[in-house]
C-alpha beads as a LAMMPS data file, in Angstrom:
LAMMPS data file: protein, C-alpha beads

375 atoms
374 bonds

1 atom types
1 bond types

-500.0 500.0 xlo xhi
-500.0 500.0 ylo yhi
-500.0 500.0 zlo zhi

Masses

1 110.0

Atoms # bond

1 1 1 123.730 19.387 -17.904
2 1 1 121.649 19.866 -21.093
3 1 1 121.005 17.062 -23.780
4 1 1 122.459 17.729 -27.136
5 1 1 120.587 15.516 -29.799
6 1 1 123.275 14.232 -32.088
7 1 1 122.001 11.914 -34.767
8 1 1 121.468 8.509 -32.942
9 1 1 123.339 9.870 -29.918
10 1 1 121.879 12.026 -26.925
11 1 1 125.130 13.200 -24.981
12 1 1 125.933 15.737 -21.747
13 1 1 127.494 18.679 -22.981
14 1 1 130.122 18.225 -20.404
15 1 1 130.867 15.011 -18.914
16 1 1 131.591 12.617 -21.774
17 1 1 129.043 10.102 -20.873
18 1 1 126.397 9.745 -23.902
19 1 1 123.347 7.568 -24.728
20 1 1 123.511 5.670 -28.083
21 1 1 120.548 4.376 -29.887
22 1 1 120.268 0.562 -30.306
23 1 1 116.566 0.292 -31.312
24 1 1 113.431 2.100 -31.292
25 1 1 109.730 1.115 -32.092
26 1 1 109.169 -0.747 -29.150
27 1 1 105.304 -0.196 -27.171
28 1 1 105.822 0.782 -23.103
29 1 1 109.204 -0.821 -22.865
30 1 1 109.619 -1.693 -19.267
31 1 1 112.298 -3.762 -18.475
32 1 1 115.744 -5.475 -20.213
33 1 1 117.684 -8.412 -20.210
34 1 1 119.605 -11.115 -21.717
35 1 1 119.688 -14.655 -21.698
36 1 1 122.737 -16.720 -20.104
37 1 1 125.263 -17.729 -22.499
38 1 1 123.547 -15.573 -25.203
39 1 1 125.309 -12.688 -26.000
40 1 1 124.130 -12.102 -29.141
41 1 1 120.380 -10.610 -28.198
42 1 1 118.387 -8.220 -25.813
43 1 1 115.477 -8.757 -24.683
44 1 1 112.756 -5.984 -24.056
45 1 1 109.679 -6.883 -22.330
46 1 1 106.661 -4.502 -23.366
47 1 1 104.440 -3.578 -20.949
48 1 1 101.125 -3.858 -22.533
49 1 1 102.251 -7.968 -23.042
50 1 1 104.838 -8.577 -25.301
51 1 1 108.612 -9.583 -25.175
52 1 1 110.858 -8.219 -28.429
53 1 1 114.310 -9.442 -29.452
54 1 1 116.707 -6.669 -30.289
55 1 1 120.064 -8.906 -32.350
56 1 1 122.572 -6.991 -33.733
57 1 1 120.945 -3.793 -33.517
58 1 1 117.362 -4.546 -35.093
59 1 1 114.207 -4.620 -33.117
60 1 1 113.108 -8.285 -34.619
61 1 1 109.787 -7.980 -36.411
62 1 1 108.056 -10.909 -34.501
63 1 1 107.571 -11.089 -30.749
64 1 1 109.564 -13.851 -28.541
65 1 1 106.340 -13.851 -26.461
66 1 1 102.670 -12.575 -26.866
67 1 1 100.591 -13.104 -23.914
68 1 1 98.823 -9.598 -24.172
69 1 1 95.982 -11.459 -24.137
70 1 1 96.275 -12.681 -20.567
71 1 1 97.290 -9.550 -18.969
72 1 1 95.735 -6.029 -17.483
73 1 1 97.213 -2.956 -18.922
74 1 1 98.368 -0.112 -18.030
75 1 1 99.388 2.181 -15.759
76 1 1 101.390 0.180 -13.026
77 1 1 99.633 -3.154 -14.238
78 1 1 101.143 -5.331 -17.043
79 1 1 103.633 -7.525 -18.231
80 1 1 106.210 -5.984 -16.195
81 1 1 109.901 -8.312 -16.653
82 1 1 110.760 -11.488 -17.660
83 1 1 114.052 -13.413 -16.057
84 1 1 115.970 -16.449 -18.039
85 1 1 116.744 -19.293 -16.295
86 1 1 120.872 -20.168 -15.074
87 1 1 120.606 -23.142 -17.409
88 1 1 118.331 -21.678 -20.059
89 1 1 120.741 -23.185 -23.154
90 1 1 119.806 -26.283 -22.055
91 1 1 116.097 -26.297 -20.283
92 1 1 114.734 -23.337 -22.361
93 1 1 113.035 -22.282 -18.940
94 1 1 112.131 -18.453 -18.540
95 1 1 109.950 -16.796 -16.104
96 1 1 107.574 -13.580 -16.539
97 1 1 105.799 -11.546 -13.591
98 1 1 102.213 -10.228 -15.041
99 1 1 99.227 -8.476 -14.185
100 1 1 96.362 -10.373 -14.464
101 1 1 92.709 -9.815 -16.896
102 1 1 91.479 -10.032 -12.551
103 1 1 94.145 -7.638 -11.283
104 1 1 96.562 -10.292 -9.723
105 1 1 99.833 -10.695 -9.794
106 1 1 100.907 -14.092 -11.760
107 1 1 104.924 -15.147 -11.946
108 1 1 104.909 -17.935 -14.767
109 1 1 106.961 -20.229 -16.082
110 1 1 107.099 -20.526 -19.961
111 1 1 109.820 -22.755 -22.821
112 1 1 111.158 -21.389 -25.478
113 1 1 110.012 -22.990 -28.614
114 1 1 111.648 -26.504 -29.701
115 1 1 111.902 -25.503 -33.147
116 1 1 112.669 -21.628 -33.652
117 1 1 115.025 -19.940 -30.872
118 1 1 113.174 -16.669 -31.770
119 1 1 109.866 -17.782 -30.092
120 1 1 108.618 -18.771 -27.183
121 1 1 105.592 -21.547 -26.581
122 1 1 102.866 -19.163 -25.563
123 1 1 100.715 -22.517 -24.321
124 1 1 103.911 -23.829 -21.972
125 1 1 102.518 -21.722 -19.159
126 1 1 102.996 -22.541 -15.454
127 1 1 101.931 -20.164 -12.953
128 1 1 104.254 -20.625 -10.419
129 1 1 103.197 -17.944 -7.535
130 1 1 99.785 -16.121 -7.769
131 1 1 99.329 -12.944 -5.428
132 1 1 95.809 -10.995 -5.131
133 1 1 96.454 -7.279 -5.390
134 1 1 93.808 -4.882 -3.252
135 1 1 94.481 -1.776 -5.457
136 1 1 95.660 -1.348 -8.939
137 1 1 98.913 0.544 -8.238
138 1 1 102.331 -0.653 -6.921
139 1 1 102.742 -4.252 -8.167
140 1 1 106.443 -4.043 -8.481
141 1 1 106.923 -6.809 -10.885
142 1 1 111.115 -7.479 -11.075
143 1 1 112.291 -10.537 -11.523
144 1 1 115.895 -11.665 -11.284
145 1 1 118.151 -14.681 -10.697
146 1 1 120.456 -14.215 -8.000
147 1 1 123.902 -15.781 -7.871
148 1 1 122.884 -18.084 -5.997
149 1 1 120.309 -19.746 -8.628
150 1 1 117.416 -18.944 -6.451
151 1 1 115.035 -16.249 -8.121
152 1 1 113.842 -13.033 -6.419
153 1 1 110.755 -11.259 -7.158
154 1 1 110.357 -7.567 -6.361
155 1 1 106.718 -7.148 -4.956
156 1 1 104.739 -3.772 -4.158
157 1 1 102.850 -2.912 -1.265
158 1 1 99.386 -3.576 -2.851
159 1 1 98.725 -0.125 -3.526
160 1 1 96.838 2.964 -2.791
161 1 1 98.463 5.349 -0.454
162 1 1 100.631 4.677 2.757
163 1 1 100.147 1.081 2.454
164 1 1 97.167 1.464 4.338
165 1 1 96.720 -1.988 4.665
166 1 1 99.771 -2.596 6.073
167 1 1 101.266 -5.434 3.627
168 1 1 104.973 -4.123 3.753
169 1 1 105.321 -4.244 7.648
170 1 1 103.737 -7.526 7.881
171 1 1 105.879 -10.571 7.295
172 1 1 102.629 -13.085 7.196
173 1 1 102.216 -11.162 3.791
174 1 1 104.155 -11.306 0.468
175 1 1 103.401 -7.741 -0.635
176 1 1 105.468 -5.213 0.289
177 1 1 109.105 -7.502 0.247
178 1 1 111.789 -9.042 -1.361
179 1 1 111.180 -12.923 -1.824
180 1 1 113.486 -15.904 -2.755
181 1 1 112.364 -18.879 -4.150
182 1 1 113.436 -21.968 -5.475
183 1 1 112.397 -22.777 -8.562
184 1 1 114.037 -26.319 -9.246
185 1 1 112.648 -28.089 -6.456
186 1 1 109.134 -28.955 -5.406
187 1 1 105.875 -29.036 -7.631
188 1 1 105.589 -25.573 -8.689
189 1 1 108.502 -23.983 -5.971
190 1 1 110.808 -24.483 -2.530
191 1 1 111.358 -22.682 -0.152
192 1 1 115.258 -22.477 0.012
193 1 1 116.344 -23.751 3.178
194 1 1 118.582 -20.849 4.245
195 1 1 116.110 -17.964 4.069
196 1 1 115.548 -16.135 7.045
197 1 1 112.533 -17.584 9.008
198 1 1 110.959 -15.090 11.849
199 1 1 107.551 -15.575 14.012
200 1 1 104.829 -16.323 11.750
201 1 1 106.966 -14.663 8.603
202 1 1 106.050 -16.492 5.219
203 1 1 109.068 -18.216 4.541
204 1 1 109.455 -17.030 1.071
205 1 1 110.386 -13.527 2.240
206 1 1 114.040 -12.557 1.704
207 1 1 113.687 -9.125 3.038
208 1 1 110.783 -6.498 4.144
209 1 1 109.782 -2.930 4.137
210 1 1 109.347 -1.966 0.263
211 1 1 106.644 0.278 -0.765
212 1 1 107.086 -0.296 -4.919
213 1 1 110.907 -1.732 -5.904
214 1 1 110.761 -0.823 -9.177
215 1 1 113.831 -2.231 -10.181
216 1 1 116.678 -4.100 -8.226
217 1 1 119.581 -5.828 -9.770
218 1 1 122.441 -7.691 -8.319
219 1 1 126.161 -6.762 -9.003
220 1 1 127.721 -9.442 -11.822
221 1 1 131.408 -8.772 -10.057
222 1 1 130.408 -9.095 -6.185
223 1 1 126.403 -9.934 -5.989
224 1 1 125.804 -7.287 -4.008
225 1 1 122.196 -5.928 -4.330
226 1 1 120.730 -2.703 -5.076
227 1 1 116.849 -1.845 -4.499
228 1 1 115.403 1.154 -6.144
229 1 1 112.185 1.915 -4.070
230 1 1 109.803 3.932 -5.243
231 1 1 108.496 6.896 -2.584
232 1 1 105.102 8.387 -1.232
233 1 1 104.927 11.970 -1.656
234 1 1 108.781 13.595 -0.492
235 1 1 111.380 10.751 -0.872
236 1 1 112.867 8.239 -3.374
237 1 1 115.434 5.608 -2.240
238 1 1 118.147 3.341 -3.305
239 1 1 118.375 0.219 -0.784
240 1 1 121.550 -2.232 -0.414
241 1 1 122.422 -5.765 0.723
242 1 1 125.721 -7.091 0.698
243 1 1 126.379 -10.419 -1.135
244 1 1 127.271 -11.977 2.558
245 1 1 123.577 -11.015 3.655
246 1 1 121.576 -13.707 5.213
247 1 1 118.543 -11.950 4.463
248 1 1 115.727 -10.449 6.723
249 1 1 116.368 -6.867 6.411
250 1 1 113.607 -4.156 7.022
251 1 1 113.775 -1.477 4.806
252 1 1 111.158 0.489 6.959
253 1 1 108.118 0.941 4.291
254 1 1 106.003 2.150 5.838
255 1 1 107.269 3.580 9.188
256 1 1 109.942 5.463 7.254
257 1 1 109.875 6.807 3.532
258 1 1 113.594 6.800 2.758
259 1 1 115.471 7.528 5.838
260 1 1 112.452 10.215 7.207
261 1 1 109.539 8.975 9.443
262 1 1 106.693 8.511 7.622
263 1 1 104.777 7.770 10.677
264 1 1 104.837 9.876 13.991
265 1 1 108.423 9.652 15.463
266 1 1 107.445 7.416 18.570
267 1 1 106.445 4.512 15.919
268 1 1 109.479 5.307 13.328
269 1 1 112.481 3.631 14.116
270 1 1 113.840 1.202 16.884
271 1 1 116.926 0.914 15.624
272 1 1 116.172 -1.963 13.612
273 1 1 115.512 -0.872 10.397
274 1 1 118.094 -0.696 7.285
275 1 1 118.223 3.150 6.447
276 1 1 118.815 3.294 1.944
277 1 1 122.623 4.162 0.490
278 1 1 121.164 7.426 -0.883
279 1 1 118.258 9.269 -1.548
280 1 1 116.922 12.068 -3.307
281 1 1 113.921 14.842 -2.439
282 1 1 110.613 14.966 -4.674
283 1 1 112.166 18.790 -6.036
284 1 1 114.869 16.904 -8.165
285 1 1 112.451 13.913 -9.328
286 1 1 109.325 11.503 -8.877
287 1 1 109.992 8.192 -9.493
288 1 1 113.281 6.307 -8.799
289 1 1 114.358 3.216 -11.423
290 1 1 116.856 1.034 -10.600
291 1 1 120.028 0.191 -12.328
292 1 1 122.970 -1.830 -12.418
293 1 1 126.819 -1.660 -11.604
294 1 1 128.554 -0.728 -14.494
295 1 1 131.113 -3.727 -15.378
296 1 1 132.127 -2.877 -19.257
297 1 1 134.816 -1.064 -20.934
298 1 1 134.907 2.545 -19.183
299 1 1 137.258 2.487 -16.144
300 1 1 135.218 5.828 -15.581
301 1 1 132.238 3.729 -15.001
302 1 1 133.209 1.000 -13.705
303 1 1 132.253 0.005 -10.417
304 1 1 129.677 2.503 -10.506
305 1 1 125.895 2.158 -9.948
306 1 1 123.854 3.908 -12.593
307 1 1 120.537 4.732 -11.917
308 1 1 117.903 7.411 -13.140
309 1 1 114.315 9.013 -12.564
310 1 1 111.582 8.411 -14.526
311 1 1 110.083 12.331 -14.416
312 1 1 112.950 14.268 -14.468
313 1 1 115.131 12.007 -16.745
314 1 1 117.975 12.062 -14.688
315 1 1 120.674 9.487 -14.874
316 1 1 123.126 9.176 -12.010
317 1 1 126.327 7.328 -10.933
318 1 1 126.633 6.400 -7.104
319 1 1 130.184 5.927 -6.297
320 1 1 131.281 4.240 -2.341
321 1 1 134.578 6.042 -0.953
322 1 1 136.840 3.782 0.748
323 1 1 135.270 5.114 4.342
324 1 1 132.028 3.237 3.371
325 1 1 130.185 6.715 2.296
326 1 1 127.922 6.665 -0.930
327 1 1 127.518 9.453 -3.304
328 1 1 126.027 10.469 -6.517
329 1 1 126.415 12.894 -9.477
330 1 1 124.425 13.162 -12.213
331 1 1 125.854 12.549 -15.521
332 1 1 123.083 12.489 -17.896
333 1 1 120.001 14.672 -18.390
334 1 1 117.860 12.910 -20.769
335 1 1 114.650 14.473 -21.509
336 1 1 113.055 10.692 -21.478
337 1 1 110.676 8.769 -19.385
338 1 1 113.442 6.354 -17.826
339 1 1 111.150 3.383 -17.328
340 1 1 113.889 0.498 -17.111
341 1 1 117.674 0.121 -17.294
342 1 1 119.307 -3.285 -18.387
343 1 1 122.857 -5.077 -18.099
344 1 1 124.230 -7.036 -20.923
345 1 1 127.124 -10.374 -20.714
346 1 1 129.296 -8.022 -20.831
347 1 1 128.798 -5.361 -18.131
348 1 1 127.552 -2.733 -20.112
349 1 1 124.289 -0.572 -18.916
350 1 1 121.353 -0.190 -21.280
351 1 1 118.698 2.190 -20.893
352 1 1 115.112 2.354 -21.649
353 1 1 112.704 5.510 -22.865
354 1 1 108.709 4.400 -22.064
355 1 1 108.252 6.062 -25.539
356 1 1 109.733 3.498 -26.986
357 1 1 113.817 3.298 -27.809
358 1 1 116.618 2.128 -25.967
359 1 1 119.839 3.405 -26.090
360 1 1 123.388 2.376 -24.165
361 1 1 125.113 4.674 -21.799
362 1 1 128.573 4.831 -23.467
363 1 1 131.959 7.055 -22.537
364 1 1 133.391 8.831 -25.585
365 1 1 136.325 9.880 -23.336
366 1 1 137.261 5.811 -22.783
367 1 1 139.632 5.094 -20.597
368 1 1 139.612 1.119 -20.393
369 1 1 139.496 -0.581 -17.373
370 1 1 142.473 -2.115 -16.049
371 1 1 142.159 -5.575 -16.945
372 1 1 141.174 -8.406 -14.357
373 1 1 143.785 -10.720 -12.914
374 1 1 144.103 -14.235 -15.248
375 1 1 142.287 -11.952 -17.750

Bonds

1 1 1 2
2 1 2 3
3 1 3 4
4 1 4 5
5 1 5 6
6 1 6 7
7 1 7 8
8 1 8 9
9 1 9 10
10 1 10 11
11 1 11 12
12 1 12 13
13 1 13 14
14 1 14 15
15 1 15 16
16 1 16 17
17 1 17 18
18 1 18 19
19 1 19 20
20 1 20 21
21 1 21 22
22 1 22 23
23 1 23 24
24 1 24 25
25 1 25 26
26 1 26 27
27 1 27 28
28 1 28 29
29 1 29 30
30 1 30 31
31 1 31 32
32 1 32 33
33 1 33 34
34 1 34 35
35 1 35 36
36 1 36 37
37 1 37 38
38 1 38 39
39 1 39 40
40 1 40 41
41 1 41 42
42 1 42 43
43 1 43 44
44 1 44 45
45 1 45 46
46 1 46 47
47 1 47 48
48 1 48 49
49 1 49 50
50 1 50 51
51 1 51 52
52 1 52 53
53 1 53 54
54 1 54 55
55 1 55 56
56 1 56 57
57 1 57 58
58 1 58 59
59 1 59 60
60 1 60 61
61 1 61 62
62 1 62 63
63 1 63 64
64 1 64 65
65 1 65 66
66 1 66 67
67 1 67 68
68 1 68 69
69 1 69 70
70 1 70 71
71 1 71 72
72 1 72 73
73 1 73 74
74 1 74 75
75 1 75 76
76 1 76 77
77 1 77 78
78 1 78 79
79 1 79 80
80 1 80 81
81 1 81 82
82 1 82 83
83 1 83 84
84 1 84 85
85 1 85 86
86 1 86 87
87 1 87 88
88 1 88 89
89 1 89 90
90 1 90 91
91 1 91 92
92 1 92 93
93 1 93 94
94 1 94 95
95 1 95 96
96 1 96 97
97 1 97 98
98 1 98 99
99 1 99 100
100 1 100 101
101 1 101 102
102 1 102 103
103 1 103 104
104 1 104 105
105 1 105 106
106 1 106 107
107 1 107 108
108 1 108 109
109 1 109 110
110 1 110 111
111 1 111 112
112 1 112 113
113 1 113 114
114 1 114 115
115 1 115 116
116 1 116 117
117 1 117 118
118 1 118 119
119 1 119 120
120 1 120 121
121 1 121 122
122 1 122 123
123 1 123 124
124 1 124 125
125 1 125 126
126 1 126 127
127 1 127 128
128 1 128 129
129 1 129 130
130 1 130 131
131 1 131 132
132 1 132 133
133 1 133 134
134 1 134 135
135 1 135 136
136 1 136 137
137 1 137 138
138 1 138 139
139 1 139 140
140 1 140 141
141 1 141 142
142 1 142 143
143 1 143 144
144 1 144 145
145 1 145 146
146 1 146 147
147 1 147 148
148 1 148 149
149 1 149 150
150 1 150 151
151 1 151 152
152 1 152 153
153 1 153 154
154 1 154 155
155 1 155 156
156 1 156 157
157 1 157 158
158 1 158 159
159 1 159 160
160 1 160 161
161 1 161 162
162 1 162 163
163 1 163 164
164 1 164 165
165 1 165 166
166 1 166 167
167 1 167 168
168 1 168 169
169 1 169 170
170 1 170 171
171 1 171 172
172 1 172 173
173 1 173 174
174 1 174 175
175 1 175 176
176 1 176 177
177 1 177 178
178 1 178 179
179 1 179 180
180 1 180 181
181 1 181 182
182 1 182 183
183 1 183 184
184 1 184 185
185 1 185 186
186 1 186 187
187 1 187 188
188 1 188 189
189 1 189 190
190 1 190 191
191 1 191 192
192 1 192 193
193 1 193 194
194 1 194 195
195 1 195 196
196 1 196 197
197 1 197 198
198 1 198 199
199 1 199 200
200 1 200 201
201 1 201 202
202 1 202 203
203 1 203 204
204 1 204 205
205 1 205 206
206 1 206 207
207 1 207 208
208 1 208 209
209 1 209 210
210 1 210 211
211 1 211 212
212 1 212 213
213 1 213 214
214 1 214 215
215 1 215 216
216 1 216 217
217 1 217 218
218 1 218 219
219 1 219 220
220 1 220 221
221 1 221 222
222 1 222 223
223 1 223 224
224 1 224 225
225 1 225 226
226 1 226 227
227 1 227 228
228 1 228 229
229 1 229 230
230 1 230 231
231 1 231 232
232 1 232 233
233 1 233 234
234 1 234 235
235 1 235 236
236 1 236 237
237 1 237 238
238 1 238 239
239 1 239 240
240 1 240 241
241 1 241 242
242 1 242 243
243 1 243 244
244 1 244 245
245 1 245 246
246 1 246 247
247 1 247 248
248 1 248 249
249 1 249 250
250 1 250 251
251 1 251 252
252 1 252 253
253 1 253 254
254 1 254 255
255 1 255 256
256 1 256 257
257 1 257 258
258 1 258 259
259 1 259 260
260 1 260 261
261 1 261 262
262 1 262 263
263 1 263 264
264 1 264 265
265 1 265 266
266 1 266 267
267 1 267 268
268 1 268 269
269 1 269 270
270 1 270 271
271 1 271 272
272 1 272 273
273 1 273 274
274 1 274 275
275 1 275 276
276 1 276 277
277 1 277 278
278 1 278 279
279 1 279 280
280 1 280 281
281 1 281 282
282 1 282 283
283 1 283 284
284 1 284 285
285 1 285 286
286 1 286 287
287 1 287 288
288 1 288 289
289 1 289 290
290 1 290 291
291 1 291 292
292 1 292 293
293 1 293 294
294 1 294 295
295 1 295 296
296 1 296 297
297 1 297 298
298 1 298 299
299 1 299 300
300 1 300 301
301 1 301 302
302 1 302 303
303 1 303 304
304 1 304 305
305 1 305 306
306 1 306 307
307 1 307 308
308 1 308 309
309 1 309 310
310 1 310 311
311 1 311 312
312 1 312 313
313 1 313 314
314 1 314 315
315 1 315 316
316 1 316 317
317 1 317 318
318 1 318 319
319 1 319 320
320 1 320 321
321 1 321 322
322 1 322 323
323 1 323 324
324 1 324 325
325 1 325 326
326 1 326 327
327 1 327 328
328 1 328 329
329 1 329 330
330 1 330 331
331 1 331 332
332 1 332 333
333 1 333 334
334 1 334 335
335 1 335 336
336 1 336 337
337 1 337 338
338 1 338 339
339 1 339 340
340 1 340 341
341 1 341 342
342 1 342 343
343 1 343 344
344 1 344 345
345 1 345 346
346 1 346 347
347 1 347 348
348 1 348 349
349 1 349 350
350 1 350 351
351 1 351 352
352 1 352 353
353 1 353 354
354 1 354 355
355 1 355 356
356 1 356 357
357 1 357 358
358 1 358 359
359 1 359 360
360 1 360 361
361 1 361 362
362 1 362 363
363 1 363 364
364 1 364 365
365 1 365 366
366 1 366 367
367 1 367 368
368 1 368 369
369 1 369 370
370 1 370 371
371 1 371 372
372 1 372 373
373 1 373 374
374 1 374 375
């Protein structure tokens, strides 16, 4: 499918599905959100250390946050999401996973400002969770509240090459995994009393086996989750947990890459390890970003997770039959560096281009959802 450019709207010359422009001008965008019980506004965190408010359509000229002084930039270093807290309207918490000026990885806790909703108190800072990083590549960096309230931070393997250091694989270690923390109990965190807790596993860790998750949301309808793992050198993956998961998974980084051995065969796989939903070979793309299930007004859409590459500028829907089998079709060729997709209040998919726009992946063929029960 080729890309036709068509004033503010890239489209597929055959499927229907297009990209329209909400804002451009933005530096490195790498991630998007919104802020509960705020429809009204997106916000775009900038890699090189600032967050921008898109309302209404128009990139506001101030920044909601400027910490670019604090951080390391670029390449996989940075300012890398930021995550609102459930009860934002009324605390004015929000949290921000950064790259340090000394390479670390710092997940802070910052207010909005008392007097201007538009701004953020740069000097409210509270680092929360500081993690030394060996090498300056894979630092992950999502951030996301679950449905459960507890937050979840995406967190590379430390870097390099084959996670030679073995940080993914080692659950005494909180690179490499999925963790889970509580953020309203406790000085600066809890533990939440229901994660999983193995022999000598940090008991922050929610799951294991992640080379660079670089991007993972949770399903708004069923909070399902969906891991987008970056690969070594042959194999990108998507990862899944069910909403009834009590955690603990191994999602084989770095015995496997993807659902291949990575290491010799006799130290691949015992069984035990979670093999991803789907998967894709380094000929069709690089770098795997994660997504979101589509919940807004296409019934083509919806249900779907949309997901896309960040070298070959795919963007792809994964559909689940009703014999539990996962698929994907691409329905978008974009031309773009697809750096970060985003989910607003009301379940529709935003997508980001590192150059610096963001558009919405729209239907122009809508066919509307059948509407909800008590709806």
């Amino acid at each position: 499918m080729v890309v036709v450019a068509l004033g503010q709207t890239a489209a597929a010359a055959d499927s229907g599905f297009v990209l329209t422009r909400i804002a451009g001008g933005l530096t490195s965008p790498v991630a998007i959100t919104t802020a509960p019980g705020d429809p009204g506004r997106l916000f775009v965190t900038e890699q090189t250390g600032r967050v921008r408010i898109i309302r209404n359509g128009a990139l506001l000229a101030s920044p909601f946050l400027d910490i670019a002084d604090r951080i390391s930039c670029c390449g996989e270093r940075g300012l890398l999401s930021v995550a609102f807290h459930p009860a934002y309207q009324a605390n004015g918490y929000f949290f921000v996973n950064y790259t340090g000026r000394d390479g670390s990885t710092s997940v802070s806790r910052f207010k909005v400002s008392a007097s201007d909703p538009d701004r953020a108190d740069a000097s409210s800072e509270v680092v929360i969770l500081t993690l030394a990083q060996p090498f300056a590549n894979h630092n992950g960096g999502q951030l996301q509240f679950g449905p459960d309230g507890y937050l979840y931070i995406g967190t590379g393997d430390g870097g390099s090459g084959g996670d030679p250091q073995n940080h993914a694989q080692n659950p005494r270690d909180l690179l490499g995994k999925m963790l889970r923390i509580d953020i309203d109990s406790g000085f600066f965190y809890h533990v939440p009393p229901t994660n999983p807790v193995l022999d000598g596993e940090r008991s922050e860790i929610w799951a294991i086996g992640l080379r660079n998750p670089w991007r993972f949301s949770f399903d708004m309808a069923t909070g399902d989750l969906y891991i987008a793992d970056v690969g070594q050198s042959l194999w990108e993956e998507i990862d899944y947990q069910p909403a009834s998961s009590a955690g603990g998974e191994n999602y084989g980084w770095n015995l496997m890459e993807a659902s291949h051995c990575y290491k010799p065969a006799t130290l691949c796989d015992d069984g035990s390890l979670v093999k991803p939903i789907l998967e894709y070979s380094h000929s069709e793309g690089c770098s795997v970003t994660g997504g979101y299930v589509h919940r807004g007004r296409s019934g083509r859409l919806y249900g779907s997770y949309l997901y896309g590459d960040f070298c070959s500028g795919f963007i792809r829907r994964a559909k689940r039959d009703a014999a539990g089998s996962w698929s994907s079709t691409t329905i978008l060729v974009t031309g773009f560096l697809i750096s970060s997709f985003g989910q607003d209040a009301s379940g529709e998919v935003y997508v980001a281009d590192y150059g610096g726009t963001i558009y919405r992946i729209d239907d122009t063929r809508l066919r509307l959802r059948p509407a909800r029960p008590g709806r």
